[in-house]
N, C-alpha and C positions, 0 to 999 in steps of 0.2 A: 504494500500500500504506500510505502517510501516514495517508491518511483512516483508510482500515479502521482502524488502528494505535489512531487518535485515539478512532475509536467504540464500539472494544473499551474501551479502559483509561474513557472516560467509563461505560458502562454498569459496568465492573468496579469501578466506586467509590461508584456510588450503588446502595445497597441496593433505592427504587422501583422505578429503572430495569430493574434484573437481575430483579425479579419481575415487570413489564411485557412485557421481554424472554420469560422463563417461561411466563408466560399465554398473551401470543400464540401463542408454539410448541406448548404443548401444544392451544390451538386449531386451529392448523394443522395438527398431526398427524392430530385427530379427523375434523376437514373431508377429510383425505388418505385416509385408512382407509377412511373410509365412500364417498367417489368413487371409489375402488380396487373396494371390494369390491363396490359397485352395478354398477361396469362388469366386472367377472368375473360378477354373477351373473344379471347380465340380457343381456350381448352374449358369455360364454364367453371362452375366448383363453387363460386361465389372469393369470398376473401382467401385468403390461404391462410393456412394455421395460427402464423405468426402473427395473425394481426387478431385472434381470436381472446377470450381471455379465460384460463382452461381448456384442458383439451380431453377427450374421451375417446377412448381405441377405436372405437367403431366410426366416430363423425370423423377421426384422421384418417380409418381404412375408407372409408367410402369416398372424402375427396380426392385420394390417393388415386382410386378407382376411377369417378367422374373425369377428372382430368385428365387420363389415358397415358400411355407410354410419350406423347410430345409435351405434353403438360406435367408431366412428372421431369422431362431434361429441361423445361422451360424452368418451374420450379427450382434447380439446383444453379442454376445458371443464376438464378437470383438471390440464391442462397450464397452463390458464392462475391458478388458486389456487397450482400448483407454482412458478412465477414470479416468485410475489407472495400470498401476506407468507411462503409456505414456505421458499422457498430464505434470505433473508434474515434470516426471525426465527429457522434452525438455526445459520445461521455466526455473528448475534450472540449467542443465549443462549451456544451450546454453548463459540463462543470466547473469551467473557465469562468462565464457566466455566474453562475451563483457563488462562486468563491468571490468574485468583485463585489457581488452583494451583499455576501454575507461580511464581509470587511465592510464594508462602510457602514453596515447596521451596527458594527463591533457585536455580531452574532456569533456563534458558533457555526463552524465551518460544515456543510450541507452538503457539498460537493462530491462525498462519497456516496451518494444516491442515484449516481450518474452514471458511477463505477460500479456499482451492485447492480442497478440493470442491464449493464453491458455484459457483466459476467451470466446472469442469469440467460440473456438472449445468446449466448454463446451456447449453452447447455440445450437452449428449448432450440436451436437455431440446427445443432450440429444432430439433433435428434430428431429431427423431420428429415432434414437431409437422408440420413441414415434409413431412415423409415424408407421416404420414397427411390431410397437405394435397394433395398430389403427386399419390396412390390414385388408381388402377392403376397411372399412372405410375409409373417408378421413378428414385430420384434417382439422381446417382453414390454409384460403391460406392468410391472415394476417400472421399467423405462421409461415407459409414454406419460406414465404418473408421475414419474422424476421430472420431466421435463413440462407436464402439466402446473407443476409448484413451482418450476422455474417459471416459466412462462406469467403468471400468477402474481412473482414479484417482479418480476421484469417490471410489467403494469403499474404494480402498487406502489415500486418504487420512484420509475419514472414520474410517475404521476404527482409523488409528493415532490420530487425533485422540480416539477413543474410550478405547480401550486407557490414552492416555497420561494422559485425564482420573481416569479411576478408579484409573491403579498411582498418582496424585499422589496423589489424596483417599485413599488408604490410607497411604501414606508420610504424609505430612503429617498422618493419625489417628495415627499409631504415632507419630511422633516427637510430638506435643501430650500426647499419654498417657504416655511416659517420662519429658516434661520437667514433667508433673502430678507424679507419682509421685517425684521426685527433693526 
């Protein structure tokens, strides 16, 4: 967690870096979107696992199924941009991001919510993979459970990492605007 600690506060210092940071991501979002939406509109299934929140053996086997053998390579093709630079350039911007906020609040440092959902999406990420490697086969449902609770905080964590970035940048607007005004 050193590292991460270390990568966070160097990008949270250099203004390049944090919009290098920003680029990428929003790069990787667009790249996300559009392999998302290419593989819902030409292989069906609806969303793909990853974007589900919990997962159950049977609704992973059957989208596995609906999507077919092209929609199964299209899936991993997207798993593997998920990977690499996605999963990586979300927990630096977005923890770069709240580490700036959480300094200025003089809060306690948040930014590891950013890093526990990236490791979790790594776990839920590398186990669909696997799955729609597996097809027909099915892996253990120990597994898909494991990656089900990953999956699960992926969400809950991101989510608060979300939450917590925006009540900062609103606290930290109000309190900069009262300490203008004063």
């Amino acid at each position: 967690m050193f590292i991460i600690s270390k990568l966070l506060k160097t990008v949270a210092d250099s203004k390049p870096l944090l919009i290098a940071a920003g680029l990428t991501e929003a790069l990787s979002v667009g790249v996300m979107i559009r392999r998302s939406g290419y593989l819902q509109s030409t292989f069906g299934g609806g969303n793909p696992p990853d974007l589900w929140f919990g997962i159950q053996d049977e609704k992973l086997y059957n989208y596995l199924d609906v999507i077919g053998d092209g929609g199964r390579e299209a899936y991993r093709k997207m798993n593997s941009w998920d990977f690499f630079p996605h999963m990586p350039s979300y927990m630096i911007f977005y923890g770069a991001l709240l580490l700036i906020q959480c300094r200025s609040a003089q809060a306690s440092d948040l930014s590891w919510l950013f890093f526990i959902a990236m490791m979790c999406d790594i776990i839920e990420t590398g186990t669909f993979n696997y799955a729609a490697n597996q097809f027909p086969e099915h892996i253990s449902s120990t597994i898909v459970r494991a990656a089900s609770i990953a999956n699960e905080i992926k969400w809950v964590s991101f989510g608060f990492g979300a939450i917590g970035l925006v009540g900062l940048f609103v606290h930290n607007s109000l309190k900069a605007k009262k300490a203008h005004q004063r």
